[in-house]
C-alpha positions in Angstrom: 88.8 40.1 110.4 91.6 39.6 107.6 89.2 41.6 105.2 87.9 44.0 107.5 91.9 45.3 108.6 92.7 45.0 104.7 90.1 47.1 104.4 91.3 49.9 107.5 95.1 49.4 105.6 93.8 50.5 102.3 93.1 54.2 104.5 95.2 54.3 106.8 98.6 53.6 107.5 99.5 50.1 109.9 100.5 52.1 113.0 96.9 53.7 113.4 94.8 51.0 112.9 92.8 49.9 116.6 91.5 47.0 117.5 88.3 49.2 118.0 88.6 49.9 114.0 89.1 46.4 113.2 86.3 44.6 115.3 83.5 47.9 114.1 84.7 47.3 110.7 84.3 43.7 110.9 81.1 43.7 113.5 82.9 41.6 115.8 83.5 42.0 119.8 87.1 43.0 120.9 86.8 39.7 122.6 86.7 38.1 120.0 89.7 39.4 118.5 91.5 38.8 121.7 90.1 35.2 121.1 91.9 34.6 117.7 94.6 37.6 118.2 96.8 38.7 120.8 97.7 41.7 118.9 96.9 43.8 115.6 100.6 42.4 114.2 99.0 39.2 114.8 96.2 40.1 112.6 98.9 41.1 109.8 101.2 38.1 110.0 97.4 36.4 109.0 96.4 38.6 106.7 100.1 38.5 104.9 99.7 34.7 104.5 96.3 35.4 103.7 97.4 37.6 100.5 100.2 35.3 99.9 97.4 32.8 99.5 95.3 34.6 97.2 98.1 36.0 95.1 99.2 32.1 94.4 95.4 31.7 93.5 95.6 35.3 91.4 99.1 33.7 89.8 97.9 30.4 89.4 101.0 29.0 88.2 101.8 25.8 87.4 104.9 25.3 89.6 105.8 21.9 88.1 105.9 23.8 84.6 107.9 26.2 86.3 110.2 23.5 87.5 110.6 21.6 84.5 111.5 24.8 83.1 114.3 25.4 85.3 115.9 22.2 84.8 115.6 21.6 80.5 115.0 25.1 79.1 118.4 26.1 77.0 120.3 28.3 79.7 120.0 31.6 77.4 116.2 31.3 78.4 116.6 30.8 82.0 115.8 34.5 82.8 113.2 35.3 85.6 113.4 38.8 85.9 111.0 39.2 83.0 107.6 40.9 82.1 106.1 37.5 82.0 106.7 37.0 85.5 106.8 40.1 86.4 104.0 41.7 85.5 101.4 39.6 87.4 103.3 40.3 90.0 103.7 43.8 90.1 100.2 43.9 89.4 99.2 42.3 92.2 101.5 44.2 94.5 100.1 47.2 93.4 96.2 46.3 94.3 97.6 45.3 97.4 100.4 48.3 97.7 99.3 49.4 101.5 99.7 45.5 103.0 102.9 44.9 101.3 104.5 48.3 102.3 103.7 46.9 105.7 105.1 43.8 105.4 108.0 44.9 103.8 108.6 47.1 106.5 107.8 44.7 109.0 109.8 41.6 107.2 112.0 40.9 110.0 108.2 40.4 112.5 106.5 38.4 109.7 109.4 35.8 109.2 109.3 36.8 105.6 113.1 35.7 105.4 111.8 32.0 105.5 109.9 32.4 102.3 112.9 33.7 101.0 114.9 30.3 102.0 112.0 28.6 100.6 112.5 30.6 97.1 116.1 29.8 97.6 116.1 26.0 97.7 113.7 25.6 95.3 114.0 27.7 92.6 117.3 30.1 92.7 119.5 26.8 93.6 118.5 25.0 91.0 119.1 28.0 88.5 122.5 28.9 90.2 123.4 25.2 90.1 123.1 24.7 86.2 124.9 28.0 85.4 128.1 25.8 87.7 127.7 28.4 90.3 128.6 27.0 93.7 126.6 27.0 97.0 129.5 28.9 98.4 128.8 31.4 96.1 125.3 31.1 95.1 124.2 32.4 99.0 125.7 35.7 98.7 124.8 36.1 94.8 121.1 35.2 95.5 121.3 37.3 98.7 122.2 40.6 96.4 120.1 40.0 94.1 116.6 39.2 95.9 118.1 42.2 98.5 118.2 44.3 95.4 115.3 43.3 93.2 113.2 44.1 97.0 114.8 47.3 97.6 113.5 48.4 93.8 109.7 46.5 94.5 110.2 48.8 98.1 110.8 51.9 96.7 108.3 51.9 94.0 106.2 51.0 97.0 106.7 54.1 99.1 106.6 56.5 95.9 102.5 54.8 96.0 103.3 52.4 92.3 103.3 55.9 90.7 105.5 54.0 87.9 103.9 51.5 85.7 104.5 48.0 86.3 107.0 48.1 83.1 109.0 50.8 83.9 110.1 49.2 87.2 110.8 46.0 85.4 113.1 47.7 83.0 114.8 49.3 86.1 115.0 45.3 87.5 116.4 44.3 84.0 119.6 46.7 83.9 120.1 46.6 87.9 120.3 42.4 87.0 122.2 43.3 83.8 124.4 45.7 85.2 127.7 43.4 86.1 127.4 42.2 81.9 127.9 45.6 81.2 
């Protein structure tokens, strides 16, 4: 069923998708969406860990690289908001631009804030902790700049990634620049 409603999102905005639509498309019996689902959000708080899933696959980065990375690279080259990171990303949000408008929109539903913690204690932490930043501060700092860097990634989203994936880094770059200025 995660395919088949990926597959209604891609034409059609979340709000007008059926349960009728979804079982057709996936030749399946409403009962037995009601057996798995109770409703269609249910279907897309699946299919977001489903893409989540397949974008870690798409990614397939080697977190402990990443890790060791944070903690020994010289502190000039611990940058994140690069192409090299980036890019993939971007990428994949764009192939995908219909389920992530949705979930962006629908962040508050999908517990997406809890990935964000998750991001926090395991990667922006660390970063914020060798640059002496405190957790006092680091809370609010991380929670401008991930606010920020999603508010860019949202609006690109809505304008359909008319923008290449480079231009909207280079936007990310000066917005994360912009206090050095």
């Amino acid at each position: 069923m995660d395919e088949a409603f990926l597959a209604l999102l891609e034409k059609k905005d979340f709000e007008y998708i059926t349960v009728k639509e979804i079982c057709a498309k996936a030749g399946v019996n409403r009962s037995t969406f009601y057996l798995h689902y109770e409703t269609v959000g249910d279907l897309l708080a699946e299919s977001a860990e489903y893409i989540n899933a397949r974008f870690l696959e798409y990614m397939k980065v080697d977190s402990a690289a990443v890790i060791s990375k944070m903690r020994d690279c010289p502190l000039d080259e611990l940058y994140f908001v690069t192409s090299e990171y980036l890019i993939p990303y971007l990428n994949y949000v764009s192939e995908n631009r219909r389920l992530f408008l949705t979930m962006v929109r629908r962040a508050g539903v999908l517990g997406l804030d809890a990935s964000y913690a998750g991001l926090m204690k395991h990667v922006f932490i660390p970063i914020l902790e060798r640059f002496d930043i405190g957790q006092d501060d680091a809370e609010y700092m991380m929670a401008y700049y991930i606010n920020g860097l999603m508010a860019i990634i949202t609006r690109w989203l809505e304008n359909d990634c008319a923008e290449s994936a480079e231009r909207i880094i280079a936007v990310m770059q000066k917005c994360a620049a912009f206090p050095k200025m």
